[in-house]
One Martini backbone bead per residue (centre of mass of N, CA, C, O) as a GRO file, in nm:
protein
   76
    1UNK     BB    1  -0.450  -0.414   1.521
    2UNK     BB    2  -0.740  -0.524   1.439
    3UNK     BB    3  -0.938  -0.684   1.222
    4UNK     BB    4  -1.114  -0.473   1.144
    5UNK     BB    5  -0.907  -0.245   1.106
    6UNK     BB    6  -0.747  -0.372   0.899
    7UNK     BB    7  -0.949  -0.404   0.667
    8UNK     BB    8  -1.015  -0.132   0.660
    9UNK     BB    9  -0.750  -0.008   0.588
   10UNK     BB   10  -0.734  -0.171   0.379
   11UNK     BB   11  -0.947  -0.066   0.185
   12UNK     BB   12  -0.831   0.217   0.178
   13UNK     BB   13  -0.550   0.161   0.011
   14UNK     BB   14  -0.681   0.075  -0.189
   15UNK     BB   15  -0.836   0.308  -0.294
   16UNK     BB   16  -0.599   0.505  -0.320
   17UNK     BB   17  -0.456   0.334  -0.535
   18UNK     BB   18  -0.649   0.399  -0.762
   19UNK     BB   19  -0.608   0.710  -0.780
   20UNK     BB   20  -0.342   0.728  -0.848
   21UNK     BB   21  -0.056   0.766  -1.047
   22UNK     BB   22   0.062   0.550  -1.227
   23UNK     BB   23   0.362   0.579  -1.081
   24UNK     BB   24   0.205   0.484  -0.806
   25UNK     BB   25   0.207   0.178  -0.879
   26UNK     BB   26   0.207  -0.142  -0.866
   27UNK     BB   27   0.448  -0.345  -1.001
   28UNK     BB   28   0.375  -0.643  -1.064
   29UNK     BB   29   0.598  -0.747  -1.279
   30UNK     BB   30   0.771  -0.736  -1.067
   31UNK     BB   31   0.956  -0.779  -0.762
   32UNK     BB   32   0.949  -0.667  -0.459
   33UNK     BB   33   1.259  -0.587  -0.450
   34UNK     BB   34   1.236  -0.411  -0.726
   35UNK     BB   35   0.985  -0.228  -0.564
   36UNK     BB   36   1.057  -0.129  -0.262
   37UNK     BB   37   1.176   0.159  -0.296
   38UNK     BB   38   0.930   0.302  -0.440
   39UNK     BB   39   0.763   0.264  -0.234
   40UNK     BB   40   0.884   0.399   0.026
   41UNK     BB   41   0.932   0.650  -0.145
   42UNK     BB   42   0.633   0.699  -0.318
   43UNK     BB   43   0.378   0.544  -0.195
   44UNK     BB   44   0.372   0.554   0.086
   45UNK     BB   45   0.358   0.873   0.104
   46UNK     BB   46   0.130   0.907  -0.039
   47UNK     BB   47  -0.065   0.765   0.156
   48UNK     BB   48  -0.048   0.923   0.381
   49UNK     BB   49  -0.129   1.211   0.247
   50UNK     BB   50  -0.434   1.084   0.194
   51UNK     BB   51  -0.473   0.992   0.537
   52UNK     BB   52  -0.430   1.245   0.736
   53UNK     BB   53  -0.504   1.106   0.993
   54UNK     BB   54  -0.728   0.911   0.999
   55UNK     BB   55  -0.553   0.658   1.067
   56UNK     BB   56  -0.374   0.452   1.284
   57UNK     BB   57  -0.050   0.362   1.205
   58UNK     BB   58   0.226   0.190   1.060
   59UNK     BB   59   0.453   0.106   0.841
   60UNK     BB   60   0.473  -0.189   0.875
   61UNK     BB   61   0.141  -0.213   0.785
   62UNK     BB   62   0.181  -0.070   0.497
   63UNK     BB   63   0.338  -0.281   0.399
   64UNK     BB   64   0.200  -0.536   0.451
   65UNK     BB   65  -0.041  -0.458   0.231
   66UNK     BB   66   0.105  -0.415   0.021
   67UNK     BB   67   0.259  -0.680  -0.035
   68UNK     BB   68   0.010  -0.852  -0.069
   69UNK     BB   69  -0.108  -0.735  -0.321
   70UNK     BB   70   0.157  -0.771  -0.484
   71UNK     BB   71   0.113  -1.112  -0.455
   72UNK     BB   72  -0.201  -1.113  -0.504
   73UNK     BB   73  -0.139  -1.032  -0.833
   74UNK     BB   74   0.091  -1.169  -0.900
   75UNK     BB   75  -0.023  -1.463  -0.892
   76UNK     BB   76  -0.255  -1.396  -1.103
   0.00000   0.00000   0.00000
């Protein structure tokens, strides 16, 4: 994925994760470690089935940047 991809994607993953039920959303409060699990299990489910096969990536690349997103809020 190059830079311009990776970007569009992050951009799409903040979208959907916008729209998502509260329950699916990423928790500031706790540490990655501490909601790791919940991610893998049911947050990024939920975002593969909202883009629905329309950008090619793998989990490690949608991990990736849910952690970002994690960590840049979580220090903020």
């Amino acid at each position: 994925m190059d830079k311009e991809q990776h970007k569009s994607f992050r951009d799409e993953v903040i979208q959907i994760l916008s729209g998502l039920d509260d329950s699916l959303s990423l928790d500031y409060k706790n540490t990655w470690n501490d909601i790791s699990d919940h991610v893998s299990k049911n947050i990024m489910l939920a975002i593969d089935k909202a883009l629905n096969k329309r950008m090619v990536y793998n989990q490690t690349e949608l991990k990736f940047i849910l952690q970002q997103l994690h960590r840049h809020k979580r220090d903020n």
